[in-house]
C-alpha positions as CSV (number, residue, x, y, z in Angstrom):
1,X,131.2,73.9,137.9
2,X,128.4,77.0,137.5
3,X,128.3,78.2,133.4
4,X,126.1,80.9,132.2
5,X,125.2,78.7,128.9
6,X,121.8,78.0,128.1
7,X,120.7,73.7,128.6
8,X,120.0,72.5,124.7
9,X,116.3,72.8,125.9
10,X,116.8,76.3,127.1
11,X,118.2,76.9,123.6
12,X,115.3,74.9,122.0
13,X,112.5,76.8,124.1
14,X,114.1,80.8,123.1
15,X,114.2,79.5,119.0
16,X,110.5,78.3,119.3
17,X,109.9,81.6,121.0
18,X,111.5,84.1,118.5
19,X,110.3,81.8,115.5
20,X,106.7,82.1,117.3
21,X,107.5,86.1,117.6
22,X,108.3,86.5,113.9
23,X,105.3,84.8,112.6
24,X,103.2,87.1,114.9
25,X,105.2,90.0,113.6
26,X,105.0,88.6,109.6
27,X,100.9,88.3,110.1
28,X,100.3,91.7,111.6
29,X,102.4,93.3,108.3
30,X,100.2,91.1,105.9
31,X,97.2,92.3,108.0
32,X,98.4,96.2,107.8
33,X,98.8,95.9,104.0
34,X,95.7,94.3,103.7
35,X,94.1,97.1,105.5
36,X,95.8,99.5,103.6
37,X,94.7,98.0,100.1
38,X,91.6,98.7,101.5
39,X,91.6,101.6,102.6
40,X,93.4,102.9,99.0
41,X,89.8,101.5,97.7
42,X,86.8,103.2,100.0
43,X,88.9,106.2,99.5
44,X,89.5,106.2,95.6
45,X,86.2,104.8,94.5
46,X,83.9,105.4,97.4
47,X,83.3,102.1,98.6
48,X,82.4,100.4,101.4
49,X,84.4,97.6,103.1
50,X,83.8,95.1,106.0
51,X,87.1,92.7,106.8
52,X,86.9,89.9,109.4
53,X,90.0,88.1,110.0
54,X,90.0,85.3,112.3
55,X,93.3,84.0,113.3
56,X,93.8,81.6,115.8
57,X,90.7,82.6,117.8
58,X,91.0,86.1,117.9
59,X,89.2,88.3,115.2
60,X,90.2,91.7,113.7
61,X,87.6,93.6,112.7
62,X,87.7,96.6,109.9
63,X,85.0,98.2,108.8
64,X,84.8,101.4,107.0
65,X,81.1,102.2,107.2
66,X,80.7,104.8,109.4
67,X,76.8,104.4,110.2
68,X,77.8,101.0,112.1
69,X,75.3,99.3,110.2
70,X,77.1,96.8,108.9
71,X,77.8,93.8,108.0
72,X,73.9,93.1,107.0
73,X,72.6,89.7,107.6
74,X,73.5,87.3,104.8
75,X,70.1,87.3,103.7
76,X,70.0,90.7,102.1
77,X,73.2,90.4,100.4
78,X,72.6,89.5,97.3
79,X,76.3,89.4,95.3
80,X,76.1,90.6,91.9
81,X,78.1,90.2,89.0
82,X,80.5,92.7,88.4
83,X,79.5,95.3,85.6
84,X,81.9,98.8,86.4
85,X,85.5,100.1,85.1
86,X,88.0,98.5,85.1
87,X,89.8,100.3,87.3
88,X,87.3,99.6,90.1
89,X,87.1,95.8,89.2
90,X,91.0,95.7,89.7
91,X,91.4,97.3,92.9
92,X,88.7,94.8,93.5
93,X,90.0,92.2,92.9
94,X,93.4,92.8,94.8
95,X,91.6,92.9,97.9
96,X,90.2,89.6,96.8
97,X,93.5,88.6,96.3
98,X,95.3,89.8,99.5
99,X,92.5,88.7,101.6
100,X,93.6,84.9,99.9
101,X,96.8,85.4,99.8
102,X,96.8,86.2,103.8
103,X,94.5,83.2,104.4
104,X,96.8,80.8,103.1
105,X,100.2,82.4,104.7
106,X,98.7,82.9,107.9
107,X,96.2,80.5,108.2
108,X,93.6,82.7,108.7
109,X,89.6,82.9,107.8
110,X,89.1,86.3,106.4
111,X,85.8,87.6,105.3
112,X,85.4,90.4,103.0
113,X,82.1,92.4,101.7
114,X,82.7,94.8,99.5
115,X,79.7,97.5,99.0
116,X,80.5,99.3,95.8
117,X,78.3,100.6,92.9
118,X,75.2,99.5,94.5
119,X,76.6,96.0,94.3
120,X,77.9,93.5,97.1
121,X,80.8,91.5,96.6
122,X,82.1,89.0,98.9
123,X,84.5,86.3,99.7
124,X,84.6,84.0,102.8
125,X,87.7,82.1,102.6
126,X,86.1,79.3,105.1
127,X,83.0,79.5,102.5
128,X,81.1,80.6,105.6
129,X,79.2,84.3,106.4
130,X,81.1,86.4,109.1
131,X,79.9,86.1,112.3
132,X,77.5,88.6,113.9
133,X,78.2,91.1,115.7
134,X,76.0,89.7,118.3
135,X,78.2,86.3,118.2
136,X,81.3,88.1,118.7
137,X,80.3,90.2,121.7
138,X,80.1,86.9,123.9
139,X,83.2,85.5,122.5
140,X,86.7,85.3,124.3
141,X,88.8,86.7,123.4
142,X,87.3,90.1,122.5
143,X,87.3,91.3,118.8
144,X,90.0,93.8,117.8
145,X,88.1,96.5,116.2
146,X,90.7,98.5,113.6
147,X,89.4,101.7,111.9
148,X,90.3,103.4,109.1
149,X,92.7,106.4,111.2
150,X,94.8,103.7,111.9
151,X,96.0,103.2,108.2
């Protein structure tokens, strides 16, 4: 006898896939409001922002400088503490914040610079620098590179 229902491992297989396609779909809405944070910042106060997010070897890229300069090597970042308004060191920090708060939901390393006030802040949630560009032009799969139209 011939039935169109699925086998229990048909069943099993088409839950793993849609669980797999709603945590795709739940990382790249934490990753758009991450961008957007950001964005809400380099436009409000000026700033300058490099993001690297590297989730499960692929990375996203946003950077916001224009002059494609950055990131500068380590070496001539020099963080500072943080001396400005208030409303600066808040949006500031949120970005901090998300950039954590999507590293532990999604399992992601993110790395955030933050040029701002003649001052570099930054937070590498693996404790390491970003990779080069150099390093990611020779790595598979390509870099995503976002800008800021797309938020």
């Amino acid at each position: 006898m011939h039935t169109d229902t699925p086998t229990r491992n048909q069943m099993e297989k088409m839950l793993l896939e849609q669980a797999q396609a709603n945590l795709r779909q739940k990382q790249c809405q934490h990753r758009k409001n991450l961008c957007r944070k950001i964005m809400e910042l380099t436009k409000r106060k000026h700033a300058q922002v490099y993001i690297s997010i590297e989730l499960n070897g692929q990375h996203f890229i946003l950077n916001t400088d224009s002059s494609g300069t950055w990131p500068l090597p380590e070496e001539q970042i020099t963080p500072d503490d943080y001396q400005a308004s208030t409303g600066t060191k808040l949006r500031q920090e949120t970005i901090f914040k998300k950039s954590m708060e999507y590293s532990d939901i999604c399992g992601a390393n993110v790395h955030t610079i933050i040029y701002i006030n003649n001052r570099y802040f930054t937070l590498y949630t693996n404790r390491k620098p970003p990779p080069m560009a150099e390093q990611l032009a020779y790595q598979y799969p390509l870099p995503v590179y976002l800008s800021p139209e797309d938020y």
